[in-house]
VEXVEX-931402 format. One record per residue (C-alpha): residue in one letter; residue number from 1; x, y, z. Coordinates in nm, 4 decimals, always signed. Layout:
! VEXVEX-931402
{node "A"; NUM; {X; Y; Z}}
...
//
This chain:
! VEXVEX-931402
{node "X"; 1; {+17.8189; +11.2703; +4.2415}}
{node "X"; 2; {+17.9763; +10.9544; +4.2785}}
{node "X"; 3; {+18.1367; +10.8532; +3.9609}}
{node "X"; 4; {+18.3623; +10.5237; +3.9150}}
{node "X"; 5; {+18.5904; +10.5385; +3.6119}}
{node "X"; 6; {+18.7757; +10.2310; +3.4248}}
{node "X"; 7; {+19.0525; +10.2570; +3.2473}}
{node "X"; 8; {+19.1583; +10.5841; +3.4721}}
{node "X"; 9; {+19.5426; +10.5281; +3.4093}}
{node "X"; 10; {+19.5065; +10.6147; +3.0876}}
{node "X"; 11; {+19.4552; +10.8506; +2.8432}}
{node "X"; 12; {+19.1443; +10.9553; +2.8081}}
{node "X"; 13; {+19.0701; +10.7932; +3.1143}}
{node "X"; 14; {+19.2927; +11.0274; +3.3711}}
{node "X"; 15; {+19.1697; +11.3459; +3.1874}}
{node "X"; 16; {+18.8133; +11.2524; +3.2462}}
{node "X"; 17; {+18.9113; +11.1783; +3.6317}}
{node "X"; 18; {+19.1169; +11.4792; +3.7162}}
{node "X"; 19; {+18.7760; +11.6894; +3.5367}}
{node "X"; 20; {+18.5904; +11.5037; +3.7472}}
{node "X"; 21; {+18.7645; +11.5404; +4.0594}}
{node "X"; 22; {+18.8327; +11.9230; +4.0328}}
{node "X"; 23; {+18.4933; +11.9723; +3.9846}}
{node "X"; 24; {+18.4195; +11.8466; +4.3221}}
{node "X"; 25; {+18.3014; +11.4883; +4.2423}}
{node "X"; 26; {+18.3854; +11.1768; +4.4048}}
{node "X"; 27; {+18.5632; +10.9454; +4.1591}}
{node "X"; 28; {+18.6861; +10.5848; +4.1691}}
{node "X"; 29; {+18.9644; +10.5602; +3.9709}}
{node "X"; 30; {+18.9650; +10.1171; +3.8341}}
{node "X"; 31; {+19.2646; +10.0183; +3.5850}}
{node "X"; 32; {+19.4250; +9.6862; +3.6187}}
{node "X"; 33; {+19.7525; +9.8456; +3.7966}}
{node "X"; 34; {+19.5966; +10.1034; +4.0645}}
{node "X"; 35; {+19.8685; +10.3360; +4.0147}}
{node "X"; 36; {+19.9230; +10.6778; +3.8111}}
{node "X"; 37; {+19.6361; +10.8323; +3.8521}}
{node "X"; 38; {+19.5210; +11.1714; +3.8734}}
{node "X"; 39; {+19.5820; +11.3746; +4.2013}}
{node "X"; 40; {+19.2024; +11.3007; +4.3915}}
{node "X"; 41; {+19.0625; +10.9829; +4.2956}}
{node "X"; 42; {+19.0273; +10.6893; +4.5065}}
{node "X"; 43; {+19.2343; +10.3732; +4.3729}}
{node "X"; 44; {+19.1112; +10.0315; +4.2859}}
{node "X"; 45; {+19.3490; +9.7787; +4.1381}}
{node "X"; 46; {+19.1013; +9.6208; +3.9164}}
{node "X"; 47; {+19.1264; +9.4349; +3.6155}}
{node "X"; 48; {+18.7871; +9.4293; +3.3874}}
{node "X"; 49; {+18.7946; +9.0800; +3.2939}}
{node "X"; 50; {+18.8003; +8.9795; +3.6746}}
{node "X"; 51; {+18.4277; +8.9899; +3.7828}}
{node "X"; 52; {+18.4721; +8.9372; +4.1481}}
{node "X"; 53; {+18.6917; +9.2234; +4.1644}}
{node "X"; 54; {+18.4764; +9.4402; +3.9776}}
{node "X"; 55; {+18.1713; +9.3560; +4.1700}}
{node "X"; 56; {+18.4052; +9.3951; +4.5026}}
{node "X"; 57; {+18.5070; +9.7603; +4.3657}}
{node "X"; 58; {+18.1769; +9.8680; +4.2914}}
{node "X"; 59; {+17.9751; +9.7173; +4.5945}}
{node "X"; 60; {+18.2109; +9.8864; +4.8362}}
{node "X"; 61; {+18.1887; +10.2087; +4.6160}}
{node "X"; 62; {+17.8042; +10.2333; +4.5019}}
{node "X"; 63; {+17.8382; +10.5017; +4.2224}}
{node "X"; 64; {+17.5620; +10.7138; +4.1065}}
{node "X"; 65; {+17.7331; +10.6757; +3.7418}}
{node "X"; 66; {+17.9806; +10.4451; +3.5375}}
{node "X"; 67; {+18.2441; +10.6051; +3.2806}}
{node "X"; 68; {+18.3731; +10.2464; +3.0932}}
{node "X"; 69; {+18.7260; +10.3726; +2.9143}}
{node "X"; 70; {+18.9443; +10.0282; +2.9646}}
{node "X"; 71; {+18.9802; +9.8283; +2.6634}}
{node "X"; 72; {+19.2487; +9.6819; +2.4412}}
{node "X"; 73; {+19.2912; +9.8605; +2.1158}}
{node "X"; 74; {+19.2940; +9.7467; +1.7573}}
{node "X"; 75; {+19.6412; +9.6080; +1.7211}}
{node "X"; 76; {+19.5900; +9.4058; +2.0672}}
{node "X"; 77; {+19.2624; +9.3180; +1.9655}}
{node "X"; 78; {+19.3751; +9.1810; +1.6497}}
{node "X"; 79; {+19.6978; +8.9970; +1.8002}}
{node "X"; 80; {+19.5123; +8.8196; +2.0630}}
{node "X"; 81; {+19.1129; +8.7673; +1.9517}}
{node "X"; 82; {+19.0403; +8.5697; +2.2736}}
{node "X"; 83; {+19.2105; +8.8583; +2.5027}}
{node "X"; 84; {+19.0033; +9.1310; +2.3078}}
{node "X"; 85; {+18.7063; +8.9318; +2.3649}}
{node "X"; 86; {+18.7782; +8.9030; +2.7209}}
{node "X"; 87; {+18.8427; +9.2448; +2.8119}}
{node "X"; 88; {+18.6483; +9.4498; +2.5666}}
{node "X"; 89; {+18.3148; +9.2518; +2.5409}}
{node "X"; 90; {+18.3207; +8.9829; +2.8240}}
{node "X"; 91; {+18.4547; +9.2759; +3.0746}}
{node "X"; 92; {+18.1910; +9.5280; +2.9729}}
{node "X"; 93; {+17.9270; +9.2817; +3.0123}}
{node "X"; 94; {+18.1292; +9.2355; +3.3967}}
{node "X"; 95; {+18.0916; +9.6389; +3.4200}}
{node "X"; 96; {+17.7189; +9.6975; +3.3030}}
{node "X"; 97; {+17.6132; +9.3701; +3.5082}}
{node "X"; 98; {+17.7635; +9.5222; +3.8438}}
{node "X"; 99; {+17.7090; +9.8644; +3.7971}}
{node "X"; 100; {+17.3579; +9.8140; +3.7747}}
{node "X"; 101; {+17.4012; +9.5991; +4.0684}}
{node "X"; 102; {+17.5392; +9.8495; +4.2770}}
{node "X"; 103; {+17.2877; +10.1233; +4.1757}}
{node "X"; 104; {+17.4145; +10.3086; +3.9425}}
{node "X"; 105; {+17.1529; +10.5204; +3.7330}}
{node "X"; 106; {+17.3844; +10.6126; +3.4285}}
{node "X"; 107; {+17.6653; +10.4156; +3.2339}}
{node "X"; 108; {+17.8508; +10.5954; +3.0032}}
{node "X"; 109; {+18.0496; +10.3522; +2.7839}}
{node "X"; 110; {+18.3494; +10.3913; +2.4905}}
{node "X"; 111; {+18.2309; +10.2835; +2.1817}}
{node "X"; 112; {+18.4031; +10.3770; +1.8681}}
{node "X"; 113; {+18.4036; +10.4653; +1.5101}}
{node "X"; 114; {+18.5624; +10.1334; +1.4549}}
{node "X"; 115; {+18.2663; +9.9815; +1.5573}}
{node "X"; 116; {+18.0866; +10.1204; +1.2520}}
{node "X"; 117; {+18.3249; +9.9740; +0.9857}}
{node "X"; 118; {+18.1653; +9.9614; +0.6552}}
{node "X"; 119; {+17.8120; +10.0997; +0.8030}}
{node "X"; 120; {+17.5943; +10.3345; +0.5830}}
{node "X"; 121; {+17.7067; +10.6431; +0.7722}}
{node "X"; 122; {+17.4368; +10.8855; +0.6255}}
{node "X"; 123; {+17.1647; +10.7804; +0.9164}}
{node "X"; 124; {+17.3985; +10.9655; +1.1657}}
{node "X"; 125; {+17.3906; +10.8192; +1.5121}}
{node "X"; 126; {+17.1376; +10.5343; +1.4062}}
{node "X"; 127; {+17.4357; +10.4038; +1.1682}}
{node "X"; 128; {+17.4213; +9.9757; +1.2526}}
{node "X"; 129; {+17.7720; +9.8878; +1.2926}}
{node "X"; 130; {+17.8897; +9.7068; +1.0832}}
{node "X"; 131; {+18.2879; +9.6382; +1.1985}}
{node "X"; 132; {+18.5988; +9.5707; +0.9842}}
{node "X"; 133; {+18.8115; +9.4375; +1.3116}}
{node "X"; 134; {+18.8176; +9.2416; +1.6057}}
{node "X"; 135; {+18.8625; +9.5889; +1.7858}}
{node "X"; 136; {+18.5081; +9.6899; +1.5832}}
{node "X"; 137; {+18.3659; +9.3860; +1.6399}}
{node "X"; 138; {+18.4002; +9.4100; +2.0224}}
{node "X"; 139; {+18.2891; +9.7834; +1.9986}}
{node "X"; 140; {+17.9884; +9.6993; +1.8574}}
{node "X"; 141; {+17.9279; +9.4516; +2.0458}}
{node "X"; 142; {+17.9192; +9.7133; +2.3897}}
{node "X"; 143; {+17.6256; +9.8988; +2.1494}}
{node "X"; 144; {+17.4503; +9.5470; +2.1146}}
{node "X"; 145; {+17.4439; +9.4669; +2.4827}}
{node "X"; 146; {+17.3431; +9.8164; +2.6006}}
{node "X"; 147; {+17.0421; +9.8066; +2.4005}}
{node "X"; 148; {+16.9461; +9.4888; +2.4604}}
{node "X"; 149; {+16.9665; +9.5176; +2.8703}}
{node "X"; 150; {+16.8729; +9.8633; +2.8981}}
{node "X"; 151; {+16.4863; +9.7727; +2.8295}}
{node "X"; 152; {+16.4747; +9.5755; +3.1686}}
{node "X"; 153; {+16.5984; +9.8603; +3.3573}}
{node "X"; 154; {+16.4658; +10.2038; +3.3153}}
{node "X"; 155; {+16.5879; +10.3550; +3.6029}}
{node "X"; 156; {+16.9818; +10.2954; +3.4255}}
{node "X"; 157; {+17.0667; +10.5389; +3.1152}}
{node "X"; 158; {+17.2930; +10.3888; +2.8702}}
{node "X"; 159; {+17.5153; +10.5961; +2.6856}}
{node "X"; 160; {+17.7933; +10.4675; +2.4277}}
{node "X"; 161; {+18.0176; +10.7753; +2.2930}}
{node "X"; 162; {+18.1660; +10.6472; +1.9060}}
{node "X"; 163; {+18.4897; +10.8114; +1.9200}}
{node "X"; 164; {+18.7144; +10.8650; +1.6220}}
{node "X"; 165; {+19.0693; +10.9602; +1.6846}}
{node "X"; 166; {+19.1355; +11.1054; +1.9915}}
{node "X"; 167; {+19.4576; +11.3106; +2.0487}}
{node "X"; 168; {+19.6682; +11.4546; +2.2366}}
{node "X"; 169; {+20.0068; +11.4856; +2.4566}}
{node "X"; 170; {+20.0622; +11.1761; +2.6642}}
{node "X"; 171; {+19.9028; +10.9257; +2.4507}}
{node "X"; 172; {+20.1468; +10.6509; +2.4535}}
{node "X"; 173; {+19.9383; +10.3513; +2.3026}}
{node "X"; 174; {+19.7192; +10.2949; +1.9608}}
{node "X"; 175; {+19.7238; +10.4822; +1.6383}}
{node "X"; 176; {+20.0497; +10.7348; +1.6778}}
{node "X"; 177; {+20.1444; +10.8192; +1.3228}}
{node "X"; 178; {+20.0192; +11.2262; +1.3919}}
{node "X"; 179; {+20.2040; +11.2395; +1.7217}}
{node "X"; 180; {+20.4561; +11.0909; +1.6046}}
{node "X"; 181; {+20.5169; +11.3280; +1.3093}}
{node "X"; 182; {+20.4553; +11.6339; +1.5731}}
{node "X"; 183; {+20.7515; +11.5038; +1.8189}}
{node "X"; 184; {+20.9861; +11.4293; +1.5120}}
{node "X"; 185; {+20.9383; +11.7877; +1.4060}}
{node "X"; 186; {+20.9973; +11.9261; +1.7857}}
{node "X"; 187; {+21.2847; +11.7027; +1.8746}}
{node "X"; 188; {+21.4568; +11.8792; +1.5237}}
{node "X"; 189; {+21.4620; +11.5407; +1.2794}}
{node "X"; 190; {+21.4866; +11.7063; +0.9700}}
{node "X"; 191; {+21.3747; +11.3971; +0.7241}}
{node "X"; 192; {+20.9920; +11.3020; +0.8861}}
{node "X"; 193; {+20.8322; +11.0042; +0.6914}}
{node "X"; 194; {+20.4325; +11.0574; +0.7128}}
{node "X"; 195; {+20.1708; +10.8522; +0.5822}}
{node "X"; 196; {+19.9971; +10.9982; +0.3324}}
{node "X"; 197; {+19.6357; +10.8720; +0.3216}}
{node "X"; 198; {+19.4158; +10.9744; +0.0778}}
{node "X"; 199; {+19.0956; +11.0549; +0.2472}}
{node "X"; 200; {+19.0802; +11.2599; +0.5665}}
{node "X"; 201; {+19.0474; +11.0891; +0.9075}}
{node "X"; 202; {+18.8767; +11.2184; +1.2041}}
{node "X"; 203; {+19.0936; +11.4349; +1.4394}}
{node "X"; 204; {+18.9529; +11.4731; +1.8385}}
{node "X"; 205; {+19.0979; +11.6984; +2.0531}}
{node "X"; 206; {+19.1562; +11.4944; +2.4283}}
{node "X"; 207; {+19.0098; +11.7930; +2.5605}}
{node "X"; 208; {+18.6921; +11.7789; +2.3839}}
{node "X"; 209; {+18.6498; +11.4681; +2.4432}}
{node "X"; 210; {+18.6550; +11.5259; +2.8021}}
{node "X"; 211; {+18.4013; +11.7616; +2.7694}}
{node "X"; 212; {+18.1747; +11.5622; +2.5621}}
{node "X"; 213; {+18.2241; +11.2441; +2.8327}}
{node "X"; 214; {+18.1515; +11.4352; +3.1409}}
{node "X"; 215; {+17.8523; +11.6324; +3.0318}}
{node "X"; 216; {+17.7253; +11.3395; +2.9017}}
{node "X"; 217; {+17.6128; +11.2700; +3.2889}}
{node "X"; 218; {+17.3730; +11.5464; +3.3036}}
{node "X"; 219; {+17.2399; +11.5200; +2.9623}}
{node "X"; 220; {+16.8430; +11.4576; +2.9662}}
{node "X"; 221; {+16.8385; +11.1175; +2.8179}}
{node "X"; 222; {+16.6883; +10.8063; +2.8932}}
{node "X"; 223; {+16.6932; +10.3981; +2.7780}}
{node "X"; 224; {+17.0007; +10.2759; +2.5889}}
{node "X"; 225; {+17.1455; +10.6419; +2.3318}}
{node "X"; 226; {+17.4814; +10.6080; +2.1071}}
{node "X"; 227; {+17.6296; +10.9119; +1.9932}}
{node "X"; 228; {+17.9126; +10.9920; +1.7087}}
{node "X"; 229; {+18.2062; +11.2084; +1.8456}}
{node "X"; 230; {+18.3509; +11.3366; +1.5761}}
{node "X"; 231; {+18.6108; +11.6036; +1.5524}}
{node "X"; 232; {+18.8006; +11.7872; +1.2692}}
{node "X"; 233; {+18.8237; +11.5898; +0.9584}}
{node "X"; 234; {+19.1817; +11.6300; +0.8075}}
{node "X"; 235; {+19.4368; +11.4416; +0.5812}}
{node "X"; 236; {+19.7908; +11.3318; +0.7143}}
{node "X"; 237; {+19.9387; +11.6350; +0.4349}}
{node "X"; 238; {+19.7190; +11.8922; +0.6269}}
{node "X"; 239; {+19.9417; +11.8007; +0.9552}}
{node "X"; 240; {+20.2496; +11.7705; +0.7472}}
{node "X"; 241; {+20.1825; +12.1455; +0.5628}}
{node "X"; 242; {+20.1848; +12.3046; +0.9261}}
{node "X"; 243; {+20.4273; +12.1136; +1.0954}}
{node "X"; 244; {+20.6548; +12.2560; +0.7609}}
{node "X"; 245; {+20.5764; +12.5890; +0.7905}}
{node "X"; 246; {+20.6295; +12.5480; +1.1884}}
{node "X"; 247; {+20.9598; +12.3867; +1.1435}}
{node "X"; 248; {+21.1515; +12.4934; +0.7810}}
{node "X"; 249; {+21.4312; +12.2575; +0.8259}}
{node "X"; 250; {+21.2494; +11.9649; +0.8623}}
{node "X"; 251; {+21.1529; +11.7785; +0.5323}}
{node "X"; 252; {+20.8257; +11.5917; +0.5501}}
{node "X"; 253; {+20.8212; +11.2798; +0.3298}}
{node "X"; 254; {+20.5161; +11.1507; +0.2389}}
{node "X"; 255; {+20.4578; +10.7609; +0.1949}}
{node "X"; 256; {+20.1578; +10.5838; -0.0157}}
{node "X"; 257; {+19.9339; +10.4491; +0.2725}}
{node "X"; 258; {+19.6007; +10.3191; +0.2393}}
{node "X"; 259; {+19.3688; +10.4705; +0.4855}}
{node "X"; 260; {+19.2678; +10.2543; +0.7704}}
{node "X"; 261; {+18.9419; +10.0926; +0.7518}}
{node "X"; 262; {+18.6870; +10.2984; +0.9679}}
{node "X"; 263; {+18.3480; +10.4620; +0.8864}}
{node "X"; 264; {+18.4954; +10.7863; +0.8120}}
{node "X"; 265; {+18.2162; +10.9312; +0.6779}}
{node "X"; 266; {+18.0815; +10.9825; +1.0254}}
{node "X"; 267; {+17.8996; +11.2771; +1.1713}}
{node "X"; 268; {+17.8103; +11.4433; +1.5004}}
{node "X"; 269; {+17.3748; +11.3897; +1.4818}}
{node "X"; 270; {+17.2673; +11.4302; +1.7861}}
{node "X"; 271; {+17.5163; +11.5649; +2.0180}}
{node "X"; 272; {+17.4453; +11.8952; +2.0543}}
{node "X"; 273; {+17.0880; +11.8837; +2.0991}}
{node "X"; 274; {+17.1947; +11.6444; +2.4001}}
{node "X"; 275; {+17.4781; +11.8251; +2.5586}}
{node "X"; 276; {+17.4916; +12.2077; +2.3763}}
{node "X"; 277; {+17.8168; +12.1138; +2.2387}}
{node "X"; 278; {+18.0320; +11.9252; +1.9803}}
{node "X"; 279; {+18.4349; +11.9414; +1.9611}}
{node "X"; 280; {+18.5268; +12.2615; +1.8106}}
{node "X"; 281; {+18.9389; +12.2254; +1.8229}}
{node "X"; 282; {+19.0841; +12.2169; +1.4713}}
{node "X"; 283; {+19.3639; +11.9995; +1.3801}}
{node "X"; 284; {+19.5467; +12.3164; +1.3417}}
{node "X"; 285; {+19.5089; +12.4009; +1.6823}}
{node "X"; 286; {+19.5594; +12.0750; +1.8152}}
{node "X"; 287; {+19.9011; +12.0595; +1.7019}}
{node "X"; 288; {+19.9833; +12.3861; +1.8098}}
{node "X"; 289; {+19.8737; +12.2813; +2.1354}}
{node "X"; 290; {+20.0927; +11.9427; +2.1665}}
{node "X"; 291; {+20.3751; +12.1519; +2.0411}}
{node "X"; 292; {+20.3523; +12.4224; +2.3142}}
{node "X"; 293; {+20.2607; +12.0366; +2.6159}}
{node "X"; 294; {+20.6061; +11.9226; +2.4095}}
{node "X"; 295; {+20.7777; +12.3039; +2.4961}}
{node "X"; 296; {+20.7029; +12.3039; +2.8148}}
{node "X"; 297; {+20.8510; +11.9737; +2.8794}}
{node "X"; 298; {+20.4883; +11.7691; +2.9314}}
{node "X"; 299; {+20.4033; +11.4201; +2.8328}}
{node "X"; 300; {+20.0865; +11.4126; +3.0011}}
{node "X"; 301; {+19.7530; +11.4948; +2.8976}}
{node "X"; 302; {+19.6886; +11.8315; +2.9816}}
{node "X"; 303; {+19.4250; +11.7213; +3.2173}}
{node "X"; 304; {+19.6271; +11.4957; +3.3578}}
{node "X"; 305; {+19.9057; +11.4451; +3.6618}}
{node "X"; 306; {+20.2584; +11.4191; +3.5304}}
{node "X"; 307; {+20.2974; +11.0362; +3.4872}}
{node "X"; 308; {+20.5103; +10.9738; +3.1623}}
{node "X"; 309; {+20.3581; +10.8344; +2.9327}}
{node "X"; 310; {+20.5218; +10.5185; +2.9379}}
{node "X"; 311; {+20.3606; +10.4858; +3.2915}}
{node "X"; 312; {+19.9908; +10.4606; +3.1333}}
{node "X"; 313; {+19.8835; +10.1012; +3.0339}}
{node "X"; 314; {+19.5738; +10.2209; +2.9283}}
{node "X"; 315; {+19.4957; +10.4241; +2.6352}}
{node "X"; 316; {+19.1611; +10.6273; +2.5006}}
{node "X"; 317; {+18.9072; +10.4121; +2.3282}}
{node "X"; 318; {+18.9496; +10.5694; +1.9774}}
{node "X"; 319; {+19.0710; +10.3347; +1.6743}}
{node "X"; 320; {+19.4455; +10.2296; +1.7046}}
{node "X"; 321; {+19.5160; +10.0446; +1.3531}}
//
């Protein structure tokens, strides 16, 4: 299949390309600098806010599907409304308008838990966002268009994926306060100030993520579908308790924090039914993992060609606070 990816530099974005590619697919890697991605994809130098030279990537391309990862996150968003606005709603309006142009008989797009905000979470994947940031607000905004253009063509499947908080080695941008306690504790600090928020927040393995993403474009679904990705749900003193027992001389401090604003009463509804599968990777084991990526000397995803991190100027979609 020929899939074109945005955001590919980055991280969510190059593990869902190098999947992609190694499992014999043609891929168009399209982030605004062209460079860093994974081993197989083609390039394109494309910036989603530029609609000539998304409509110039995907003409010359003609995908069979869309994965739409690029976005600025929450503290971006917030910083610079009119740049948020820009690139997360006015570019994804650029990407759906040209992909269907070109063809394409799936989109796949990042939505995200932010999007949901203060929503009534108890109706599952029919939760009506209701978004607590500019970040949210452009989010939801993704879920508004999809359903409002997929009607006039039903030959296109629209599919928005609500991440929570995806994780992982390599992810350089966004919300960092887990990995950031995880590399204090490998690099030896011994005093490791946490946040310590009172409810749990969602924890997504990059990995599962991946898979969820990818199988999403052989799922039997039609119209405009938005699904809840939701991973394990764990406080900040859950990560802190293991990282302890992993590292006895460090001393983990934690700090009164508020927990950020998302709908995290969230729940996978219908994802399994769709795709057979929901992420299974505990926080536990997510940490173990990142400890053994830090041991071995790896900043990037595990999916992912070694470009430091510092190299990716584009993150996964999930809420960055």
């Amino acid at each position: 299949m020929r899939i074109a990816v945005t955001g590919a530099a980055g991280f969510l974005g190059s593990s869902v390309c190098t999947r992609l590619a190694g499992s014999g697919h043609q891929v168009l890697g399209m982030d605004r600098a062209g460079s860093h991605l994974p081993a197989g994809c083609e390039a394109s130098a494309c910036d989603i806010s530029d609609h000539d030279a998304v409509r110039d990537a995907l003409q010359a391309f003609a995908p069979q599907a869309v994965i739409h990862l690029a976005a600025l996150l929450t503290l971006e968003s917030g910083s610079d409304i009119v740049a948020a606005t820009r690139v997360n709603a006015l570019g994804t309006a650029h990407i759906f308008a040209e992909a269907l142009a070109a063809g394409a008989s799936r989109i796949i797009y990042a939505s995200s838990v932010a999007a949901l905000g203060g929503a009534d979470t108890s109706f599952g994947d029919r939760s009506v966002p209701q978004p607590g940031s500019v970040y949210g607000a452009t989010k939801a905004y993704g879920e508004h268009l999809a359903n409002c253009v997929a009607p006039n063509h039903p030959d296109t499947t629209f599919i928005g994926l609500r991440y929570g908080y995806v994780y992982g080695p390599g992810r350089a941008r966004g919300w960092r306060e887990m990995q950031e306690m995880v590399e204090a504790a490998h690099r030896g600090d011994t005093e490791i100030v946490f946040p310590d928020y009172p409810d749990p927040v969602d924890w997504t393995w990059v990995e599962d993520a991946t898979d969820v993403t990818v199988r999403m474009l052989d799922a039997e679904i039609a119209g405009s579908r938005v699904f809840n990705v939701v991973g394990d749900k764990r406080r900040m003193r859950d990560a802190a308790q293991l990282l302890a027992a992993r590292y006895p001389a460090a001393r983990l401090i934690p700090k009164a924090a508020v927990t950020p604003p998302s709908a995290w009463g969230f729940w996978n509804d219908g994802l399994k039914s769709a795709i057979g599968i929901e992420p299974k990777t505990t926080m536990e084991q997510g940490i173990d993992l990142c400890l053994r990526f830090l041991d071995d000397g790896l900043l990037a995803s595990p999916a992912s060609t070694p470009a430091t991190a510092a190299d990716r100027h584009k993150d996964g979609p999930g809420p960055s606070f």
